[in-house]
N, C-alpha and C positions, 0 to 999 in steps of 0.2 A: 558431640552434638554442637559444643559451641565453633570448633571448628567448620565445620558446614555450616552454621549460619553465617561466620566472616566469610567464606568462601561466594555462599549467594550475595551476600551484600555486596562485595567487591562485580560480582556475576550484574549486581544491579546496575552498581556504579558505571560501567564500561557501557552498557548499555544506555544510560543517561546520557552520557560524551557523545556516544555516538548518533543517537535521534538531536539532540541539539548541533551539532554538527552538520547533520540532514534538515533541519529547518532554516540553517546558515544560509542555505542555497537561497533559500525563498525570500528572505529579510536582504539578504544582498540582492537581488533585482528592486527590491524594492528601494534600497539607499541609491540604487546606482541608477534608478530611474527619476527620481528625487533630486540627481546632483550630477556628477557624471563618472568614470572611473577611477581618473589620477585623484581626486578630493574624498570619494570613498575607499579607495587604498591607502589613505596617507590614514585617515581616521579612525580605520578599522584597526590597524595593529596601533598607532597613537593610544588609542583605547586599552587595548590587550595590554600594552606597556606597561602602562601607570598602574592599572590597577592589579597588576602581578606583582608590584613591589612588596604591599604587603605579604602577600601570600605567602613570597621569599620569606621577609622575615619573620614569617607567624612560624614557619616550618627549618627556622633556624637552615636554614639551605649553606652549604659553603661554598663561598665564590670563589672558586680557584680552579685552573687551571695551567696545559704550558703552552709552551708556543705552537705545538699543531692544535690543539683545543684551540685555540683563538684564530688560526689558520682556519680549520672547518666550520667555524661557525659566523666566519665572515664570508665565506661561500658558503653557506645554506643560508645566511639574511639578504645574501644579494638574488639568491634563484629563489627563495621566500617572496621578495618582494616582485621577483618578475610572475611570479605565480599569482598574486594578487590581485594584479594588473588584468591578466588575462582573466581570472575570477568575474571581478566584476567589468568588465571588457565583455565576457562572454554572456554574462545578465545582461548587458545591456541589450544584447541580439535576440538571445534564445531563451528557452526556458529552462526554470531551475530543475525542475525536475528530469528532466534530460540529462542538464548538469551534471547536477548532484553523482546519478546512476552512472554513467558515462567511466566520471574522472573516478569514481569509487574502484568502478569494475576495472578499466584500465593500469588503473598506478600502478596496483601491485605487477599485473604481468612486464609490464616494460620496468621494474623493478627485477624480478628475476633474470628477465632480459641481459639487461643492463650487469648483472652480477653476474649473469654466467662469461658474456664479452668483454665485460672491461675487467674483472674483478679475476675473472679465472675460476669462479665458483665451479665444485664441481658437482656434477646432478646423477642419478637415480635412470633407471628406465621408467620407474614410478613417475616420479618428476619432469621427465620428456614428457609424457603422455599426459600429465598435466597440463602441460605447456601448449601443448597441439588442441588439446579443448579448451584454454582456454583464448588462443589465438580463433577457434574456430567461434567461441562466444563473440569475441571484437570484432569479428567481421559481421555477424549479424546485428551488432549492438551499433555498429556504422552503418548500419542498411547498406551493406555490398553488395548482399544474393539480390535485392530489389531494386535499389538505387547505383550500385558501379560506386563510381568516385563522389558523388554527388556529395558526400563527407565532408569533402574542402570546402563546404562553405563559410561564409562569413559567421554562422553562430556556431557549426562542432569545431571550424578549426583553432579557433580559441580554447574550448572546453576538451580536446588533443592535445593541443598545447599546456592545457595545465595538469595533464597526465604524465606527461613526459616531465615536465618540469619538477613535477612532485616528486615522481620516482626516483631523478637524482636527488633529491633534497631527502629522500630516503635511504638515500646509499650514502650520502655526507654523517647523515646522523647517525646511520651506526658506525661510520669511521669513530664521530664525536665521544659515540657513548662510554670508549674506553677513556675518555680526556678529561671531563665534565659531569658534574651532578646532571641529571637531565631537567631539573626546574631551573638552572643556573645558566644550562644551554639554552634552554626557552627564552630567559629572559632577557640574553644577550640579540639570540636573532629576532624576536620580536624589536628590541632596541635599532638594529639593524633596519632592519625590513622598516618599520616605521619614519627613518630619515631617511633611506632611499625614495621612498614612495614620495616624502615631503618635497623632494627636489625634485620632482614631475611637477607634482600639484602646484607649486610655488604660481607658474601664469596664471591659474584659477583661481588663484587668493583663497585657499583655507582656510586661512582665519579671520576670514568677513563672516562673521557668525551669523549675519545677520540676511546671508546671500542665500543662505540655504532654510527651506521650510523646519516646522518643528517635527515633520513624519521624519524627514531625513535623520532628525539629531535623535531623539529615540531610538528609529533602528538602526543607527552606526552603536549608538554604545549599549543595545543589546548585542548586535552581536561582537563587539571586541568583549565586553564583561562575561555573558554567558556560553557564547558557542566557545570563543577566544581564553577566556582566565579560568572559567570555573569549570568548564567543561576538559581543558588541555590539565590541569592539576585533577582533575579527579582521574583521566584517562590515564598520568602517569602513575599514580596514587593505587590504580585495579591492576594498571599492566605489569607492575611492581608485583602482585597476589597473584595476578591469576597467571603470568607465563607469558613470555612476549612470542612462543611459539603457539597461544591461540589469540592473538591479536588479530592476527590480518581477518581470521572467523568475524571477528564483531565488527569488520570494520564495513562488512555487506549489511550491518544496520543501517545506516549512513543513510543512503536512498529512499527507504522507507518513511524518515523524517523527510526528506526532500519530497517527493512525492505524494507525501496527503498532505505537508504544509502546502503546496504548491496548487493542490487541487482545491486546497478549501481557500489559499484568497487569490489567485486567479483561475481559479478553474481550469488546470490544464488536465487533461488524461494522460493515462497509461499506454504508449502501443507496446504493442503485440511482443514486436522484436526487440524494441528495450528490454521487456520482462525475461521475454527467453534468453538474450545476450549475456544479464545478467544472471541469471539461473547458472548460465553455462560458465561464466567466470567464476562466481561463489563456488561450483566442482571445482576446476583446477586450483584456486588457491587452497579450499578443504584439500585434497589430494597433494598437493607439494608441503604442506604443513606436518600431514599426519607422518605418525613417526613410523607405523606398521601400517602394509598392506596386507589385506587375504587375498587379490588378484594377482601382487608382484613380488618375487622375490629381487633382493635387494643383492 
């Protein structure tokens, strides 16, 4: 019994990561409409930084690694930081809840992607046909059957961009995770990503405290402390319990948090083919994950 209670609790914990995660979206339009991207980039992970240190040393983390652990994770805090960019880049155009669902549903496929082409992954007839649904969800979650190309705009091609961008930052950190503790990995590309950002921002003067409203400073360090430190430590903290082969599962929480944060302080809706795009990505990642089919032999 007591087993199955750590089991839910961790079951809880991953899901708290992930709905704060999905309200990220809605608090970053809102910093980045407050300020503008490069000064909400530099502050968001500035934020996550500092206050991860303790964390480190509450959970006695050891900092070590070798020289490719420091290699990959100075390439995941520089495409970190480009992802940041475009984050709040793409709040500043569109909306988060589009966002949010978008990069969620996305990453992972151009992750697989990504591993079967560069990496040599090799896949499943299971796994193809995962693949094919969920390329077939991204084109309705781009509005292709209705709109064509009309995608390239100025607000998804950002929020594309930071699909793409994640999902290599996804394939660095499992290179990392044989190298590094992974709250040690955190705390370096968060270090990272935080002075690259700061060397955009520097024309904008960031540290004129006094340039930016008090909405802005609230929600930059709600979301570096909560979506950023306490939500990234408990995610590693469940993903640790629960199997990092049902991660990518909870990671279609994500949107749900963006989405009714999104509707309750600007009122945005739901369409139609967000819902079903990402319906149809949640199957292919559930489908590439599961270890048996009853449809396919392997």
């Amino acid at each position: 019994m007591s087993d199955a209670k750590n089991t839910n609790r961790y079951y809880a914990g991953m899901i708290i990561a992930m709905l704060f995660w999905g309200v990220a979206w809605t608090a970053g339009k809102v910093a980045a409409h407050h300020s503008n991207a490069e000064v909400a980039a530099f502050w968001r992970y500035a934020v996550s930084f500092i206050t991860i240190i303790p964390v480190i040393w509450y959970l006695k983390t050891p900092l070590m690694t070798n020289r490719a652990g420091w290699l990959y994770m100075l390439v995941a805090g520089m495409l970190t930081s480009l992802f940041n960019y475009l984050f709040f880049a793409g709040l500043s155009h569109g909306q988060a809840g589009y966002g949010g669902t978008m990069v969620t549903a996305l990453a992972p496929l151009f992750t697989y992607m990504m591993s079967i082409g560069i990496l040599g992954t090799k896949v499943s007839t299971r796994q193809i046909t995962a693949l094919s649904i969920g390329v077939f969800g991204a084109l309705i979650l781009l509005r292709v059957p209705t709109e064509g190309f009309a995608f390239l705009n100025i607000e998804s091609s950002y929020f594309l961009g930071c699909a793409v961008v994640w999902a290599l930052v996804t394939i660095v950190s499992q290179k990392a995770s044989k190298q590094a503790d992974p709250m040690f990995y955190t705390l370096v590309v968060f270090g990272i990503t935080g002075f690259v950002n700061m060397l955009f921002a520097l024309p904008y003067h960031p540290f004129d405290f006094g340039a930016y409203d008090g909405t802005f400073w609230w929600t930059i360090v709600f979301i570096g402390l909560v979506p950023g430190t306490f939500s990234t430590a408990l995610y590693f903290l469940s993903a640790s319990k629960v199997g990092a082969h049902r991660t990518g599962v909870f990671m279609f929480i994500v949107p749900i948090g963006a989405i009714v944060s999104s509707w309750i302080v600007y009122g945005e809706g739901l369409a139609l083919s967000t819902a079903i795009g990402c319906l149809f990505a949640f199957v292919a990642v559930f489908l590439f994950n599961t270890k048996k089919s009853v449809f396919f032999r392997e």
